[in-house]
Backbone and ligand atoms as CSV (ligand in chain L), in Angstrom:
chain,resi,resn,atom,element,x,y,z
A,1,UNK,N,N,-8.197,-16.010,30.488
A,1,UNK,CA,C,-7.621,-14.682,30.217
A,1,UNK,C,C,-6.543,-14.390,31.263
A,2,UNK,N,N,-5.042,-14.484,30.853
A,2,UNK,CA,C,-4.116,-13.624,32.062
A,2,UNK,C,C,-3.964,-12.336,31.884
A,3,UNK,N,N,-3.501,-12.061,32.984
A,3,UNK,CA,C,-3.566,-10.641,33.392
A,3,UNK,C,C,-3.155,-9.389,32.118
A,4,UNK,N,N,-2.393,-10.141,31.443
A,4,UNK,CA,C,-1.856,-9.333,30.419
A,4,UNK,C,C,-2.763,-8.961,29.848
A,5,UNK,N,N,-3.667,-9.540,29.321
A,5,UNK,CA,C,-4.785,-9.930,28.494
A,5,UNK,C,C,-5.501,-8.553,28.896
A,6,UNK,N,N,-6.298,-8.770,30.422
A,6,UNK,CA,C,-7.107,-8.470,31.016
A,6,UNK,C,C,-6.361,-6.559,30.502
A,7,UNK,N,N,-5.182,-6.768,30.518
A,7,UNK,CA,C,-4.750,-4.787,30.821
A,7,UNK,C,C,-4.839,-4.321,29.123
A,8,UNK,N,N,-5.077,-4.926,28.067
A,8,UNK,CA,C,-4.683,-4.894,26.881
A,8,UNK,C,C,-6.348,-4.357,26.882
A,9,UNK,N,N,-7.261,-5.174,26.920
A,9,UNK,CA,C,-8.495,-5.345,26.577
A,9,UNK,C,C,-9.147,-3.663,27.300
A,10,UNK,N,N,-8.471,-3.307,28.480
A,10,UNK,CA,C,-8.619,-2.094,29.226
A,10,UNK,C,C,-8.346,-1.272,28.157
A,11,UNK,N,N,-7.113,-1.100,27.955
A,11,UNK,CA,C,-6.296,0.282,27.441
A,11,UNK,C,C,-7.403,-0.257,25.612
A,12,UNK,N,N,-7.600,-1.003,25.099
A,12,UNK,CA,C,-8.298,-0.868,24.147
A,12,UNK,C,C,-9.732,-0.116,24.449
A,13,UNK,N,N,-10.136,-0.233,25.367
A,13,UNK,CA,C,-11.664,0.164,25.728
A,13,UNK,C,C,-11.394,1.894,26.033
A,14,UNK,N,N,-10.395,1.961,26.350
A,14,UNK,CA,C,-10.049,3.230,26.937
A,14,UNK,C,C,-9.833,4.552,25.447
A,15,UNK,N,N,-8.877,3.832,24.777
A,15,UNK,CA,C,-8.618,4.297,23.522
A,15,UNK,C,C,-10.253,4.501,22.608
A,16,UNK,N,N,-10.756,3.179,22.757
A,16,UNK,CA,C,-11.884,3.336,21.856
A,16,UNK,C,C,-12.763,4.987,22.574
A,17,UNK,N,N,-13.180,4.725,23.941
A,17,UNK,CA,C,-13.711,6.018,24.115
A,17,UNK,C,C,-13.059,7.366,23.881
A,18,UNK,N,N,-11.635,7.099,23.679
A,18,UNK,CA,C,-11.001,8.495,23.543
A,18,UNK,C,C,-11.508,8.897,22.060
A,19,UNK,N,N,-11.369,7.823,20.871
A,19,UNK,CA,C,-11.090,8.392,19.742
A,19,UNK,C,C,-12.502,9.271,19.124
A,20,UNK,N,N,-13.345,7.914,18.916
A,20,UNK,CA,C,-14.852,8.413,18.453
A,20,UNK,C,C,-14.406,8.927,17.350
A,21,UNK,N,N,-15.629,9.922,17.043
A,21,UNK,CA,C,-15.685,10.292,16.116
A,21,UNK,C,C,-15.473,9.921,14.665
A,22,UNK,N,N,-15.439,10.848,13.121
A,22,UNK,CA,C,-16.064,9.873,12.276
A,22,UNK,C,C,-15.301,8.391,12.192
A,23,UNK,N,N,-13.826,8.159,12.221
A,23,UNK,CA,C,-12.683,7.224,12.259
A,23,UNK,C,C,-12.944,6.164,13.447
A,24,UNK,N,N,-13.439,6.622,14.007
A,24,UNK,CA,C,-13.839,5.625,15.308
A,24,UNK,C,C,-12.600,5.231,15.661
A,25,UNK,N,N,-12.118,4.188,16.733
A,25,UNK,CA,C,-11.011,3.782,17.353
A,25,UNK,C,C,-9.841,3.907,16.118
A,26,UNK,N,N,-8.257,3.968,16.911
A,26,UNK,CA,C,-7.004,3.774,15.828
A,26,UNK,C,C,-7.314,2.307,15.261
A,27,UNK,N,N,-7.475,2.110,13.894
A,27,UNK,CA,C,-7.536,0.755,13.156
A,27,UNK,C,C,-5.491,0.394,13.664
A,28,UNK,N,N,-5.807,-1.079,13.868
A,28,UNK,CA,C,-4.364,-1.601,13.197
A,28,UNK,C,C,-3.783,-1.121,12.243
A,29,UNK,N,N,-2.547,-0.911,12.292
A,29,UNK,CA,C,-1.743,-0.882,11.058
A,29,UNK,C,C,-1.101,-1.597,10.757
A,30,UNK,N,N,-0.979,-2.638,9.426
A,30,UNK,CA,C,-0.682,-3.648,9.198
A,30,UNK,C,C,0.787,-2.987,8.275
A,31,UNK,N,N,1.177,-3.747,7.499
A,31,UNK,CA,C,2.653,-3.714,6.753
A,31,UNK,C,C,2.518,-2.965,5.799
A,32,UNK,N,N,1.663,-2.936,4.721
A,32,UNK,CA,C,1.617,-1.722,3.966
A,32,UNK,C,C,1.195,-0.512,4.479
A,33,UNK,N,N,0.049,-0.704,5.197
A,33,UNK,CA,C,0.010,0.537,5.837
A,33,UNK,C,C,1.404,1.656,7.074
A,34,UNK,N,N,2.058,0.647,7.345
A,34,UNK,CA,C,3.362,1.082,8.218
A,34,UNK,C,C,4.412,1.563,7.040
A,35,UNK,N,N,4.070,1.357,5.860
A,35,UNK,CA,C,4.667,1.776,4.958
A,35,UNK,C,C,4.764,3.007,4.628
A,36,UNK,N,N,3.346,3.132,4.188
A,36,UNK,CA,C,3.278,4.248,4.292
A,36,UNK,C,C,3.732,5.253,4.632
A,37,UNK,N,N,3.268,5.375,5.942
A,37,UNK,CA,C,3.108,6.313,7.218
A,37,UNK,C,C,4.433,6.808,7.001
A,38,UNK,N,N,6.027,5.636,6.899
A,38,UNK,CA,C,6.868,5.640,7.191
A,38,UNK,C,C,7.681,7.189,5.360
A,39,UNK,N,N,6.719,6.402,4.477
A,39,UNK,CA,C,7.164,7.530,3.155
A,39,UNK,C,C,6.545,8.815,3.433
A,40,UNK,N,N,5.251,8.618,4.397
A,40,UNK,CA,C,5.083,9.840,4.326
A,40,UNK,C,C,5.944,11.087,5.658
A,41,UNK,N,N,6.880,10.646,6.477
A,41,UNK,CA,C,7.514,10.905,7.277
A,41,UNK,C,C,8.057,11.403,6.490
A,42,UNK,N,N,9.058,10.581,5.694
A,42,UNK,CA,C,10.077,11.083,5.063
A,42,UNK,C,C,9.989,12.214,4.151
A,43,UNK,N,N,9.268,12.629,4.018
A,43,UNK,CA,C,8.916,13.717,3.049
A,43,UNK,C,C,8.706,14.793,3.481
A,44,UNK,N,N,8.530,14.770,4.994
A,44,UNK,CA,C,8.654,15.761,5.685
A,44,UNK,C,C,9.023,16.917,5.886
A,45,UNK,N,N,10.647,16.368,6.362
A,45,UNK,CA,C,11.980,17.405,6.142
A,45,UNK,C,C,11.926,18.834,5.504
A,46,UNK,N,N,12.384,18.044,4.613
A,46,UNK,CA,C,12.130,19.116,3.387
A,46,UNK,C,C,11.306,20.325,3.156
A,47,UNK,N,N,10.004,19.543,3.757
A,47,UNK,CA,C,8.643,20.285,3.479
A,47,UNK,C,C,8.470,21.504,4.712
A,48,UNK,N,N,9.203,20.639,6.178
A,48,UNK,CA,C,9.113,21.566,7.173
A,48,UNK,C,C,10.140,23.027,6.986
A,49,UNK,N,N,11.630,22.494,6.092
A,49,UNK,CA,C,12.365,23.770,5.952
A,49,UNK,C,C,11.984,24.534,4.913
A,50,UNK,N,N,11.418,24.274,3.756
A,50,UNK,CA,C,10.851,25.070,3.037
A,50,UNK,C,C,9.642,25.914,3.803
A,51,UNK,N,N,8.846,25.317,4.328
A,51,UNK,CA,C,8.052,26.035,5.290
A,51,UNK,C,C,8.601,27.485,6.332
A,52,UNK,N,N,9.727,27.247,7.223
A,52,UNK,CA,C,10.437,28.180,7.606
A,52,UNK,C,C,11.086,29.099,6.373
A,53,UNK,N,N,11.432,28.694,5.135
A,53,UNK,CA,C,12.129,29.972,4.407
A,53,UNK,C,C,10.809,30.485,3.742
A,54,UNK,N,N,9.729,30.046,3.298
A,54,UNK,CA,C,8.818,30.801,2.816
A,54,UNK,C,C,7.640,31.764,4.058
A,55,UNK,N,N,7.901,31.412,4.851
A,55,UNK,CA,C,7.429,32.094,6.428
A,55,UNK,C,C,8.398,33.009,6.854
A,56,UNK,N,N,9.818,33.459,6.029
A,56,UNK,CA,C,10.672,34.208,7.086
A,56,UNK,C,C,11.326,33.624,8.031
A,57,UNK,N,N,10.916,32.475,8.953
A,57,UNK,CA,C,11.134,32.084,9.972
A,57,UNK,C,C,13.068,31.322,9.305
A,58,UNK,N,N,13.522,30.930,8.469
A,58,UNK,CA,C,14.672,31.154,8.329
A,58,UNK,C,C,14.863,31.781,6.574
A,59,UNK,N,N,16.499,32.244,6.719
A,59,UNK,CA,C,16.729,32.978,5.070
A,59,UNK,C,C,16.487,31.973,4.085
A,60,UNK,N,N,15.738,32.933,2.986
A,60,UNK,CA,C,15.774,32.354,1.663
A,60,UNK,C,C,16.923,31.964,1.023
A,61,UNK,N,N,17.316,30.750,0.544
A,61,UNK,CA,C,18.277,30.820,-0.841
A,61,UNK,C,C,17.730,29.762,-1.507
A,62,UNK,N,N,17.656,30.310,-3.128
A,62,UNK,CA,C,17.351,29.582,-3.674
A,62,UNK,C,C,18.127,28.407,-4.286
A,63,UNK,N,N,19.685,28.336,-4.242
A,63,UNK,CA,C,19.699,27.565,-3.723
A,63,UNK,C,C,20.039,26.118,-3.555
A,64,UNK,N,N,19.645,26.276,-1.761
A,64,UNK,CA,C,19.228,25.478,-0.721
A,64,UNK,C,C,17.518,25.295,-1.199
A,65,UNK,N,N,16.930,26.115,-1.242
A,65,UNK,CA,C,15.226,25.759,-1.754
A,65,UNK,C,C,15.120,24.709,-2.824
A,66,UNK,N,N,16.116,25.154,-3.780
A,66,UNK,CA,C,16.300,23.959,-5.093
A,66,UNK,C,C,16.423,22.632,-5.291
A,67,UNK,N,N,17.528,22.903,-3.781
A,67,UNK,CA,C,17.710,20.962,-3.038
A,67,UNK,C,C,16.697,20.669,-2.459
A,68,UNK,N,N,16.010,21.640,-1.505
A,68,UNK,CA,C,14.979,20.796,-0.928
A,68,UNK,C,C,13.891,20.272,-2.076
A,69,UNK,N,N,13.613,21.175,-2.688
A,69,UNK,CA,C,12.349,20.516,-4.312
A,69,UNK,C,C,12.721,19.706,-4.961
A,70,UNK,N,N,13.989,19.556,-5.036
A,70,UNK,CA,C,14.710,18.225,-6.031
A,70,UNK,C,C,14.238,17.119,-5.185
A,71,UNK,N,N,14.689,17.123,-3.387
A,71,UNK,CA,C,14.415,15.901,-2.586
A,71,UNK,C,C,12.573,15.687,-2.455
A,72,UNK,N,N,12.003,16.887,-2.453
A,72,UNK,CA,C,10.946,16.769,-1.821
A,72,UNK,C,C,9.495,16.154,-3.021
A,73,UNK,N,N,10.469,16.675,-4.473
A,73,UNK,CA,C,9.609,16.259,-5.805
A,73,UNK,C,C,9.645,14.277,-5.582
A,74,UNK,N,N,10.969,13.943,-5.464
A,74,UNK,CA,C,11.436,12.756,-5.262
A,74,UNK,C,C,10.195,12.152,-4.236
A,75,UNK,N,N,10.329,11.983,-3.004
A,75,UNK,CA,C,9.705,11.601,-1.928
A,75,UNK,C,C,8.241,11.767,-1.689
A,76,UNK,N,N,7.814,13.021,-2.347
A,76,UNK,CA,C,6.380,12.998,-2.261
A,76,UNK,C,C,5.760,12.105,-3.190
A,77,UNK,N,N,6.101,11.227,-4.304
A,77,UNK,CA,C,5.188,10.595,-4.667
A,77,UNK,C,C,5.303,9.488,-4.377
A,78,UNK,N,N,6.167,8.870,-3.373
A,78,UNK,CA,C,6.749,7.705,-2.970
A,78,UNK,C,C,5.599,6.953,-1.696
A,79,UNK,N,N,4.744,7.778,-1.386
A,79,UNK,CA,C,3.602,7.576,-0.149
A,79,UNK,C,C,2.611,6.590,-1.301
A,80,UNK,N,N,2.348,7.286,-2.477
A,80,UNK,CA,C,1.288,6.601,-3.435
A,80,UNK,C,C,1.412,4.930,-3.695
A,81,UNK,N,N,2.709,4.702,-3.471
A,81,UNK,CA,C,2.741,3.442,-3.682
A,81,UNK,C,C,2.193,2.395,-3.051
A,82,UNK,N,N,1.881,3.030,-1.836
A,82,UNK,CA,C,1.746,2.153,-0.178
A,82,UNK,C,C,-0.251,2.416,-0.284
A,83,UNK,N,N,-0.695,2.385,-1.212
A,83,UNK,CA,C,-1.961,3.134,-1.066
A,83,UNK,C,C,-3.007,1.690,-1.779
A,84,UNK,N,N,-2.861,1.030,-0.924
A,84,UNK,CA,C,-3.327,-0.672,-1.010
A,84,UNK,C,C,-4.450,-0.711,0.545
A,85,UNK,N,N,-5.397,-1.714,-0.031
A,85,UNK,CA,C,-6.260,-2.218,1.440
A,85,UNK,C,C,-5.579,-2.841,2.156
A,86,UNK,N,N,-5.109,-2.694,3.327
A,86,UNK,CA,C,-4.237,-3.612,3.780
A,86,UNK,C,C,-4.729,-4.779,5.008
A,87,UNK,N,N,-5.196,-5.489,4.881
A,87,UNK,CA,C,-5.728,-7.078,5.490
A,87,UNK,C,C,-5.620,-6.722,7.090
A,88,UNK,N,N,-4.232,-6.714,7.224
A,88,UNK,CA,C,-4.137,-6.287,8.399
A,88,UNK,C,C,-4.209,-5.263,9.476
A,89,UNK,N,N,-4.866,-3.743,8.531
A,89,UNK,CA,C,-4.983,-2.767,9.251
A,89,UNK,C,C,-4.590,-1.834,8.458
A,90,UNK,N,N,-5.474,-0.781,8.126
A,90,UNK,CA,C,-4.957,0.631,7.427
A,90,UNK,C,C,-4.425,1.522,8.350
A,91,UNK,N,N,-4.284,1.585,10.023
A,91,UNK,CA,C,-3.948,3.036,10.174
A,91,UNK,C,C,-4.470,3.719,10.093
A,92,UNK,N,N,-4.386,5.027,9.774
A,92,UNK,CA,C,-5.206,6.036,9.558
A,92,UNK,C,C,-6.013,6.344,8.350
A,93,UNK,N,N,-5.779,5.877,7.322
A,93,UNK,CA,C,-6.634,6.176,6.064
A,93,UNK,C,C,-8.396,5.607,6.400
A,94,UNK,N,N,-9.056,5.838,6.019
A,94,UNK,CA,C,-10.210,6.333,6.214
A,94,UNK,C,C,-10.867,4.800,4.771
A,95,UNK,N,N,-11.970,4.470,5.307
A,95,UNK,CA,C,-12.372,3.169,4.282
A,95,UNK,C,C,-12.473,3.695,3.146
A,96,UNK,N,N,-12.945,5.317,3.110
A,96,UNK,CA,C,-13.507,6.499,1.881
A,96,UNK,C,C,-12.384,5.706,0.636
A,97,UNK,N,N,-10.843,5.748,1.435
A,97,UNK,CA,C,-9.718,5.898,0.092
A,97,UNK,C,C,-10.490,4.100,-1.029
A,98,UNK,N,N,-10.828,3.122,-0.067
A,98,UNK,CA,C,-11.079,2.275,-1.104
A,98,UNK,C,C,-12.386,2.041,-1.814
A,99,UNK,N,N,-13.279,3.299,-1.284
A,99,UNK,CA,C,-14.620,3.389,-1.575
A,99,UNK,C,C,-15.002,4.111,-3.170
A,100,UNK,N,N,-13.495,4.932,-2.966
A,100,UNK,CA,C,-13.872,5.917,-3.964
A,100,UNK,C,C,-12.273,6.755,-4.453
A,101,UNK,N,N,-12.126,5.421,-5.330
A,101,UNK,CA,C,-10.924,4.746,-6.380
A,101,UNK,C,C,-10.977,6.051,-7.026
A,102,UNK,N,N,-11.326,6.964,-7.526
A,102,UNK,CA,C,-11.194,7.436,-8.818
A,102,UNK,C,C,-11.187,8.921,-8.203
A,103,UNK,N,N,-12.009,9.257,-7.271
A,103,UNK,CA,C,-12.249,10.409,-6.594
A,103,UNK,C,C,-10.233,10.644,-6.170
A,104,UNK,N,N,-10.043,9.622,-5.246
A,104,UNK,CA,C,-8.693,9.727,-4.804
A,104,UNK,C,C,-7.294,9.806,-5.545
A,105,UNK,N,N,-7.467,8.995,-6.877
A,105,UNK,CA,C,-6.413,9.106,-8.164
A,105,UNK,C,C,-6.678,10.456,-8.338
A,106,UNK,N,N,-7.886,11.336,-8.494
A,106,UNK,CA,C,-7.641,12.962,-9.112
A,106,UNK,C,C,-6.723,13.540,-7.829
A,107,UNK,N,N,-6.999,13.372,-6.591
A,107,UNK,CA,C,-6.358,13.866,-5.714
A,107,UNK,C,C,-5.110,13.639,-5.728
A,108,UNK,N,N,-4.642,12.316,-5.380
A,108,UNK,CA,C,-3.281,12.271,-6.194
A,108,UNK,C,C,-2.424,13.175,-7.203
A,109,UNK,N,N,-3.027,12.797,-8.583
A,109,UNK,CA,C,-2.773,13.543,-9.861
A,109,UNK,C,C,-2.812,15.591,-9.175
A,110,UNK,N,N,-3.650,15.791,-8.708
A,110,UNK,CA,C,-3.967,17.508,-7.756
A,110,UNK,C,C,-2.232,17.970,-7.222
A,111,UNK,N,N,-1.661,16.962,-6.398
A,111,UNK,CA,C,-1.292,17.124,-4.923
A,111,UNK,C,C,-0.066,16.942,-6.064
A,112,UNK,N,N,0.269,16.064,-6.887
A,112,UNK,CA,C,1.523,15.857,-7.840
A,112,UNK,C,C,1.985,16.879,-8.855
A,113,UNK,N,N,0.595,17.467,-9.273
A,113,UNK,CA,C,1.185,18.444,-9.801
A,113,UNK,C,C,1.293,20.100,-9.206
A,114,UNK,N,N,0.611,19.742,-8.159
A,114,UNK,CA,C,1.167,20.912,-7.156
A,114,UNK,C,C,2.713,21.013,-6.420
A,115,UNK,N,N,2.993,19.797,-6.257
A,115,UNK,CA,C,4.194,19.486,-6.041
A,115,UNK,C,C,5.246,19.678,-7.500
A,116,UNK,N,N,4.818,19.537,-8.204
A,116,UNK,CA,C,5.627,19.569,-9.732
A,116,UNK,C,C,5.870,21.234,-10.173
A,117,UNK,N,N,4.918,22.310,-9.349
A,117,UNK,CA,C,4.793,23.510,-9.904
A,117,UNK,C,C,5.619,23.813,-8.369
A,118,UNK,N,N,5.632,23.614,-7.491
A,118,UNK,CA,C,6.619,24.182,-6.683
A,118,UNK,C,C,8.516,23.925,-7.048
A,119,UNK,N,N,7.925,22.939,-7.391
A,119,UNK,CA,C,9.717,22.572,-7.803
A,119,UNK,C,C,9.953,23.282,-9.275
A,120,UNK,N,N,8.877,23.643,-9.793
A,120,UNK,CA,C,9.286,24.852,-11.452
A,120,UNK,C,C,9.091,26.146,-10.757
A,121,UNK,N,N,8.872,26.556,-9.733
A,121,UNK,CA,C,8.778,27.476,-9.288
A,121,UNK,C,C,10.217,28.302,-8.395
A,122,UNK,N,N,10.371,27.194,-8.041
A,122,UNK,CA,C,12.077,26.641,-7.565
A,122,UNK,C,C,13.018,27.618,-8.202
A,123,UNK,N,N,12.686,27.008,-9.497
A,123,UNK,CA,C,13.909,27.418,-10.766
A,123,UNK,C,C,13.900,28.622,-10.807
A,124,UNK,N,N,12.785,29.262,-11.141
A,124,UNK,CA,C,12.818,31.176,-11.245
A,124,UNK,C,C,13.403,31.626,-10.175
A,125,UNK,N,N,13.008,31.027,-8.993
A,125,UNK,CA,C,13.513,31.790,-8.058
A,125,UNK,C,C,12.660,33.036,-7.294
A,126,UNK,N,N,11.604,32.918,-7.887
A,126,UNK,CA,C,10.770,34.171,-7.516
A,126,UNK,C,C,9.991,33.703,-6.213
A,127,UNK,N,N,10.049,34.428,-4.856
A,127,UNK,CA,C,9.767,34.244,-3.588
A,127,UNK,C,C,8.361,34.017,-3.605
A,128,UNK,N,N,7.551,35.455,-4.517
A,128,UNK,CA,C,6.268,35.070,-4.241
A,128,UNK,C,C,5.313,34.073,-5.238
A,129,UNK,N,N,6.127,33.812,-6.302
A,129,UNK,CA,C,5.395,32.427,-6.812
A,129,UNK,C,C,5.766,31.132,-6.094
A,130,UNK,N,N,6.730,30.651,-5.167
A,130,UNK,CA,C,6.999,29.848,-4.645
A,130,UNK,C,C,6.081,29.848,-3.406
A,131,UNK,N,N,6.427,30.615,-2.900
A,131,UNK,CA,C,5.231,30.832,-1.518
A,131,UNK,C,C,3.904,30.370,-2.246
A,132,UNK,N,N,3.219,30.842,-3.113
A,132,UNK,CA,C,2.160,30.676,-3.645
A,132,UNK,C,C,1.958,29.045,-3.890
A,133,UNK,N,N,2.825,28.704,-4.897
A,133,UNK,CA,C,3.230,27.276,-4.822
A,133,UNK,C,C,3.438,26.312,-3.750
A,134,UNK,N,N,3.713,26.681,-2.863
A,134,UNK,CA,C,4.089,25.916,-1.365
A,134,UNK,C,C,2.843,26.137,-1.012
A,135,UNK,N,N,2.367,27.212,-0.609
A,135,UNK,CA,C,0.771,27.107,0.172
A,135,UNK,C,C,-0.560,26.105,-0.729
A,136,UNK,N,N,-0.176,26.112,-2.209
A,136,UNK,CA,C,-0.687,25.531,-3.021
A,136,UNK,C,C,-0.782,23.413,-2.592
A,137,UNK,N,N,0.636,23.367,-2.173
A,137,UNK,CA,C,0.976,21.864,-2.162
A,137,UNK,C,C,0.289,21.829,-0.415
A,138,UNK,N,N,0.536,22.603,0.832
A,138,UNK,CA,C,-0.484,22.573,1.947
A,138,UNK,C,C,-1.955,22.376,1.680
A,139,UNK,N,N,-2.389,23.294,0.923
A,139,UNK,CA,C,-3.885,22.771,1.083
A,139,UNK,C,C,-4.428,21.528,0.014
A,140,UNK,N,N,-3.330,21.015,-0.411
A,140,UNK,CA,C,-3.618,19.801,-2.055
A,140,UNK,C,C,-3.740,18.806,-0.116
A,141,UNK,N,N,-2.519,18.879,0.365
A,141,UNK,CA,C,-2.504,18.069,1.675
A,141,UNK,C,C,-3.689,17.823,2.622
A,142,UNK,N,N,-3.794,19.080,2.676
A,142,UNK,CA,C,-5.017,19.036,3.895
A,142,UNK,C,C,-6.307,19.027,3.006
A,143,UNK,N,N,-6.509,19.060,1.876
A,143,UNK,CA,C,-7.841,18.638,1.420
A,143,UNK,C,C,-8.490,16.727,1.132
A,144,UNK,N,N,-7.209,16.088,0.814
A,144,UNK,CA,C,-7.062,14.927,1.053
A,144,UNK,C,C,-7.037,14.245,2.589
A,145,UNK,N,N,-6.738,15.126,3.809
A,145,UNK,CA,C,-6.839,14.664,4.968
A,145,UNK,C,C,-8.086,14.539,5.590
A,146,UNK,N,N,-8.622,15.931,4.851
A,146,UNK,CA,C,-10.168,16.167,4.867
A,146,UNK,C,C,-10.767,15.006,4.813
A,147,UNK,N,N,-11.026,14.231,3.632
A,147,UNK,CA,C,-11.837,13.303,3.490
A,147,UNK,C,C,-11.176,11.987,3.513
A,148,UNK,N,N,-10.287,11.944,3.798
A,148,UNK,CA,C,-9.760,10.408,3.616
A,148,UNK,C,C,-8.611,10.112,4.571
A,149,UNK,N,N,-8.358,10.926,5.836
A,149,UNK,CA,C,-7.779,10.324,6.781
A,149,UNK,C,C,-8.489,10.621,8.169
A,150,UNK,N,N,-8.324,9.885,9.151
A,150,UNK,CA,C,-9.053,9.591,9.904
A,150,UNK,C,C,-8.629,11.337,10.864
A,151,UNK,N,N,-9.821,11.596,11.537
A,151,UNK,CA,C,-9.545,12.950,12.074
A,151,UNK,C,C,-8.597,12.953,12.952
A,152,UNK,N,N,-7.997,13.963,13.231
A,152,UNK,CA,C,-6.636,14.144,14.621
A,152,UNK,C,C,-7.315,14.565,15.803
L,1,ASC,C1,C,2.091,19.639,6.899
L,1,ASC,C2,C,1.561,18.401,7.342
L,1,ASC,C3,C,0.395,18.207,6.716
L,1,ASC,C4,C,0.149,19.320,5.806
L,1,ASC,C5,C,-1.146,20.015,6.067
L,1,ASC,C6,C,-1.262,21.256,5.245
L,1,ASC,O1,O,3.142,20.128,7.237
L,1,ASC,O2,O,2.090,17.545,8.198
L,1,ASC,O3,O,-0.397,17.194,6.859
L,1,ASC,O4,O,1.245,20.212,5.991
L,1,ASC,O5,O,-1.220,20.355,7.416
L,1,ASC,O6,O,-2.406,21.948,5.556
């Protein structure tokens, strides 16, 4: 074992006690899984400025709201693709997603058409069905993080 070795095997032991809990240590992330991660970045954007105009925190126009739902309808279903066991390491997804195939397709199908009613929601233009709609596509998010990604 050289030294390198010896500091790798540390900072792994170190990490493992940090993480615990139900996910236990960060799994590898192998190539599909870096995939992922990487579509689900991208989808971001969008999601964070719509967030500020339906919070006040910057002005409404609909729009600018219209572009972001056009980009954000686009990109959000682009994560689903990357949603494979991956050999070399899932990352953060949770073993649950390949345990329970069918449970996770409804979630999917949930989170898509919550995303599909914010972007028709778009079109009217009406602040408080969009807000409604946007808080709608947050918790489609965080109910899937719930059970099928590893805790933060
Ligand atoms: C985000 C983000 C999520 C979801 C979730 C909604 O902005 O990064 O994972 O919203 O927090 O509750």
């Amino acid at each position: 074992m050289n030294l390198r070795t010896v500091f790798a095997a540390a900072a792994a032991t170190v990490t493992l006690a940090a993480c615990g809990g139900q996910g236990g240590p960060a799994a590898d992330k192998g190539p599909i899984s870096a995939e992922r991660t990487a579509a689900f970045k991208r989808m971001m954007p969008e999601f964070a400025v719509m967030g500020k105009m339906v919070k006040g925190d910057e002005a409404f126009s609909q729009g600018k709201f219209k572009e972001l739902t056009a980009v954000f309808t686009q990109n959000a279903k682009k994560p689903f693709d990357h949603f494979q066991n991956d050999p070399q390491g899932n990352g953060d997804a949770l073993p649950a997603v390949w345990a329970q195939p069918d449970d996770f397709k409804r979630r999917e199908s949930e989170f898509f058409a919550a995303v599909d009613e914010l972007n028709a929601q778009s079109q009217n233009g009406r602040l408080e069905g969009i807000t409604a709609a946007y808080n709608n596509v947050g918790a489609s998010c965080k109910s899937c993080h719930d059970v099928y990604r590893r805790p933060k």
